[in-house]
C-alpha positions, -999 to 999 in steps of 0.1 A, spaced: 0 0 0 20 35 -9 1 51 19 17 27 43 57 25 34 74 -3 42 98 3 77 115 -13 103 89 3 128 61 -22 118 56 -58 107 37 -66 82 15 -96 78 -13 -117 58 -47 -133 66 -71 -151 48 -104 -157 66 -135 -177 47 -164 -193 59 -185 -221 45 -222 -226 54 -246 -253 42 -276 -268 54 -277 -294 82 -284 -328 64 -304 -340 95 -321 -309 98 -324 -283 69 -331 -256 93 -303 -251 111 -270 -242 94 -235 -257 97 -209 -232 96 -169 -236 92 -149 -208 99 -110 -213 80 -85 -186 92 -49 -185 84 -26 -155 93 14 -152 84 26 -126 107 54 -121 86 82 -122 112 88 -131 149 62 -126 177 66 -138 212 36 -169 210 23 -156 239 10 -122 230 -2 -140 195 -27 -166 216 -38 -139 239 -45 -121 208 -61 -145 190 -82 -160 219 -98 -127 221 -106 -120 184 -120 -157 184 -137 -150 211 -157 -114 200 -159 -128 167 -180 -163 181 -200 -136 199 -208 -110 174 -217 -143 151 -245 -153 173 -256 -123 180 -262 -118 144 -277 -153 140 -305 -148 170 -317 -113 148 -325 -137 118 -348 -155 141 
C-alpha cells in the first residue's frame, strides 16, 4: 500500500479468513458453519502475545456471530 511505506517500525503480515455454510443434512433448518482462518505474521512474535491475541478476536468474533444469528430468528 504507498500510503503505508514499508519500515522497520512495523511488521507486516497476511490473513485469509473464509467461511463455509450449508444446510444441516439431519435438519435443513439449522445451518452448519466452518470458519477457516490462516494469518502469516510475517516475522517473529513472542507466542504468547499472538494466543492472547487471537483467543480474544475468536472469542468477539464467536459472539458477534450469534448475536447476528438470533436477529435472523
Amino acid at each position: 500500500m504507498d500510503e503505508v511505506p514499508i519500515t522497520d517500525a512495523a511488521v507486516r503480515g497476511e490473513m485469509f479468513k473464509g467461511h463455509l455454510i450449508r444446510p444441516d443434512e439431519s435438519n435443513p433448518n439449522d445451518l452448519r458453519i466452518t470458519d477457516i482462518s490462516n494469518m502469516d505474521m510475517k516475522g517473529s512474535i513472542p507466542p504468547r502475545l499472538l494466543n492472547m491475541a487471537m483467543s480474544g478476536m475468536m472469542s468477539k468474533g464467536l459472539v458477534d456471530l450469534n448475536s447476528n444469528l438470533r436477529k435472523l430468528q
